[in-house]
Every structure is written in C-alpha cells, then in structure tokens.
N, C-alpha and C positions, 0 to 999 in steps of 0.2 A: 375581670370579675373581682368584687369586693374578698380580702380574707375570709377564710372559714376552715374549719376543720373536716376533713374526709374520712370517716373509720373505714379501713380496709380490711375486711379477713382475708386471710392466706390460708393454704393449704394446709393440714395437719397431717398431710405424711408424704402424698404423690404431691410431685410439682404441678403435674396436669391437671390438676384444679385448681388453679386461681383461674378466675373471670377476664373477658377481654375488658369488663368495666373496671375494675380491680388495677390490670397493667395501664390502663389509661391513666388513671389516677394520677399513677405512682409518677409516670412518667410527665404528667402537666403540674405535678408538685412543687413547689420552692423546698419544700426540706421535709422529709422523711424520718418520722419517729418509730424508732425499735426498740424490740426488747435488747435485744444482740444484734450489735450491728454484721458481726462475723455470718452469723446466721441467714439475717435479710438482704444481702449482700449476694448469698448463694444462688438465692430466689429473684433478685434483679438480674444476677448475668447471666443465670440461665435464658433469658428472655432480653434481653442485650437494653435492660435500663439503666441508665445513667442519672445518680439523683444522687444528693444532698444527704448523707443519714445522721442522725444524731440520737441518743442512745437515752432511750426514754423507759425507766424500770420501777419497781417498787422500793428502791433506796432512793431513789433523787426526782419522782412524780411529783413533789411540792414545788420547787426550784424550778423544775426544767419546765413544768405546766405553765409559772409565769413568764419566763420568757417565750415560751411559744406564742402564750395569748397576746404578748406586746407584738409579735414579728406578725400574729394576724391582723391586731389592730392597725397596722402599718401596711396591708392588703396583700401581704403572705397565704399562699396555699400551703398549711399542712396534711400532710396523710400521717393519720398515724395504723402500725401494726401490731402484733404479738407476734412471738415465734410461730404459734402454729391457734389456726381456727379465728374465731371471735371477740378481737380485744375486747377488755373488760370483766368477759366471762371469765371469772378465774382467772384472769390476767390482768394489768397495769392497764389503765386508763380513766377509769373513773373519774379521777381528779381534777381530767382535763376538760373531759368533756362536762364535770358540770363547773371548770373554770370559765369554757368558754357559756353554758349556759347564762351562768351571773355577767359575763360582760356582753352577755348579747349577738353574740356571733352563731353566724349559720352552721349549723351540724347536717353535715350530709352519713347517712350509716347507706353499706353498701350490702347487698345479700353474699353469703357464701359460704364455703365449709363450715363445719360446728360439730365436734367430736360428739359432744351429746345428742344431738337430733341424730347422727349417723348411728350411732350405738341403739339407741332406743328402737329407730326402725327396723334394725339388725338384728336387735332381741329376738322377736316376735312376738314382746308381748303389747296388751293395749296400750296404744298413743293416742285415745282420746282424752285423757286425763291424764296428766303427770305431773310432775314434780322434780326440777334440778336442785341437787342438795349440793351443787361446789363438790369441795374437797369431803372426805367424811369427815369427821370427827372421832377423836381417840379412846373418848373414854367410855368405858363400855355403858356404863346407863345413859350416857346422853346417844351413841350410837343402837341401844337397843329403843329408846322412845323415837329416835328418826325414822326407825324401822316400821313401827306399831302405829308411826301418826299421820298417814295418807293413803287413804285407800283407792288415788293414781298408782301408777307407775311410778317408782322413783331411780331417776338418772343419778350418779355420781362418779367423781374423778377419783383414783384413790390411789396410794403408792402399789407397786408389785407387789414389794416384800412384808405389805401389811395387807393384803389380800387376804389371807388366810387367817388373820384374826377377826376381819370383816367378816367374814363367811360363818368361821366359828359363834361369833355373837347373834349374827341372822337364826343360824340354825339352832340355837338354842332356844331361842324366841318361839320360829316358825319355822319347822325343818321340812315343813312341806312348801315353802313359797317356792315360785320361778325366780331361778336368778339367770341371766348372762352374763358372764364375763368377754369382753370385748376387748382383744388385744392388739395394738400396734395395728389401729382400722387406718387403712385403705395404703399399705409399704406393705412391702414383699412377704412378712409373713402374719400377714393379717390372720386372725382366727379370732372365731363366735365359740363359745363352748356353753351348751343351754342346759339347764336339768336343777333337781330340786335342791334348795339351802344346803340341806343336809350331803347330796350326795357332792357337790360342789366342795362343801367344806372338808370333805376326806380328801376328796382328789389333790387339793391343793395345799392340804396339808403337807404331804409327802412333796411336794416340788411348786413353789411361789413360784407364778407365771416370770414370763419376761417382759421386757419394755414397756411402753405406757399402757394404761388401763381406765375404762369406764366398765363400771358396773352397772347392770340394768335392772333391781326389783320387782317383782311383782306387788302391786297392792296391797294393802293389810285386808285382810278378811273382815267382811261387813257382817258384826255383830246381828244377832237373832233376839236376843233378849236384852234386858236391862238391867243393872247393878242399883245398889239400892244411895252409890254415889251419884251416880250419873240423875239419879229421880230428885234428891237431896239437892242437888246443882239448879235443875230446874225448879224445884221447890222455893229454894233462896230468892233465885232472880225474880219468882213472880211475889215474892213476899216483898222487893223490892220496887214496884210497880212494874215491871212486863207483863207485858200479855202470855197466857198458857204457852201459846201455840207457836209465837217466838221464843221466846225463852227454848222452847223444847228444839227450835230447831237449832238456835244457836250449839246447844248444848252437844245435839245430834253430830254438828260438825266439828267438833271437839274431840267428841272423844270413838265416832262412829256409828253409835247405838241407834237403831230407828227411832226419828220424831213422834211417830204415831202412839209406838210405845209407850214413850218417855210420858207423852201427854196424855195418855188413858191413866196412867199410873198417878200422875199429880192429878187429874181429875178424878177419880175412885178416891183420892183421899182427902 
C-alpha cells in the first residue's frame, strides 16, 4: 500500500484500552511517531510490538513533519501517537497531519480513548451540546468569559495545582453551576467528585486534587430577558442591512438572550 499517515490513540491511563485496530497499526508501521519514546515503548512491549520509534513533540513538529512526509512520499507507513488519548487533541500533531494534507497523502484517524469524551460522560452532566476548551486559560477575565459563553457543557484539561483558582473564578461567576472534577480517569485511583462551583471551590481549596484532571461545566444559564446591549447589537446589525429576525438570532447566540426577545424589542422600537 501506498505511504500515508495512521493517527493512533492510545490509552490515557489503563493499558487495556488500546484497540486490537490500534496494535495492528502499530505493528504494520515502518516508523512510529511519539511524544516520549520512553513512554510508547512501555505500551508496545506490554503487547510484544517491535517498531521503529521516533520522537515526534511540540519543539521539533516543524522538522520532524518534513521528514516523515518525505519517508511517506517514498511509500512509508507512519503511525503517529501522544502519550496518552487523541493526538492533536491537546497534543502534537497538527502539523503533520495538515503537512501531509497539502502534499496529498492518505490520512487514516483511528477511534479510541479521549480523556474528554470519558470525563464528560463521567460528569453526568448533558452531552448533547458541549464544548472542549483545551487547556483553560489563566487570566481570570478571559477564564471568567469561557465560563459565561456556552450554554453546552464545557470540557477542559487543566493543571492540579490550578484547580482551585479555576473553581474559585467559576464560583465567583456562577456559584451554583455543576461542575466535575475528573481525576486520573480510568488508573487505579480514578475519582469523579460532582457538586456545585461553589462547594467544589472550598473543598479544593483546602487540598489541590492530584494527578491529571478534566474539568466538566455545566452550561451557562440561558438568559430570561434582555439587556438594552444585547437589543443595541441587534439594532446596529439591522441598521446595517440584516434582516430583524437574523440579526436577533445571530446576536441570541452570542451573548445567550432569547431571539424572540431580542426581536420584539427592535420591532416595538
């Protein structure tokens, strides 16, 4: 078969999750790209693969992306992985796969672990609508408007020992939202701890969880009424040629407020 690239996810804690499609891969690979090779190393001889690795990170994803897409134009199979879950996600890969996008080469993506899907379902709160925010963000107005501006579910990866300033900013916000904190899912001491902004943020004030972490949100609370910004918004847009009833809904999903509102409001005036 001609070169292409394989994305492989890997488990994100238990080894007993990787896919028998996953070991296939790895094993019909010509060379194997990882975050740590030490790491993927672990996860190949646990399952007695013998492959090619090369060390593929967010310092040398420029470099190492063009040589990989030479060694496929040259009808190399790579696989590439992360440490743990769904390259790219939050992890190294981007580069390559839209290097080999521009030169044309097959992208195979494979199903499998994802710390976020696993958290989310774990919450209990709704996964019909959500939102993966990455990493959070530090400062606190731009982590209090992340908060305020999705009324999904919103997923996030976030350090331990910045947990508790996370929480602190939510509960300032919204001390009644649901949050989860999702710790060190699916290894040995996994734990879901569920309950409102506010009571989350005392708890862990006194003691910053351990190990890795996804945080689960609940929604922002959908607005009842309208601000006389929000009408103002709509106002502009149709002063600009829109139509009412777009305008209002664009506006609607901006900042939350009901369309219906919005648009009675610009129509009454």
């Amino acid at each position: 078969m001609s070169g292409r690239l394989v994305v492989c996810p890997t488990p994100i804690g238990n080894l007993e999750d990787v896919t028998l499609r996953v070991l296939s891969a790895l094993r019909e690979a010509d060379v194997v790209a990882c975050e740590d090779t030490r790491r993927t190393r672990v996860l190949l001889d646990r399952y007695g693969v013998s492959a090619e690795l090369v060390s593929y990170h967010e310092h040398n994803e420029q470099a190492r992306a063009a040589s990989l897409v030479a060694q496929m134009r040259a009808g190399s199979v790579v696989a590439l992985v992360s440490d743990a879950g769904m390259p790219l996600v939050s992890d190294p890969g981007y580069v390559l796969v839209r290097a080999c996008v521009a030169a044309g080469l097959p992208v195979e993506v494979l199903p499998g672990p994802s710390a976020a899907v696993t958290a989310l379902v774990a919450s209990g709160l709704p996964a019909a609508e959500w939102h993966f925010a990455g990493f959070l963000p530090r400062k606190k107005g731009e982590l209090a408007r992340l908060f305020s501006s999705f009324l999904g579910t919103v997923v996030a990866f976030e350090s331990p020992r910045r947990v508790p300033a996370s929480l602190a900013v939510l509960a300032s916000v919204e001390p009644a939202r649901e949050v989860a904190v999702c710790r060190e899912l699916t290894k040995v001491h996994e734990e879901v701890v569920r309950g409102s902004a506010f009571a989350l943020a005392e708890r862990y004030a006194a003691s910053e969880p351990k190990g890795e972490v996804v945080l689960v949100v609940g929604g922002a609370p959908r607005r009842t009424g309208v601000d006389e910004a929000s009408v103002e918004a709509v106002r502009r847009l149709v002063e600009s040629g829109a139509r009412a009833r777009v305008a209002a809904s664009v506006v609607s999903e901006l900042t939350g407020a009901p369309a219906n509102a919005l648009y009675k409001a610009v129509a009454e005036k």
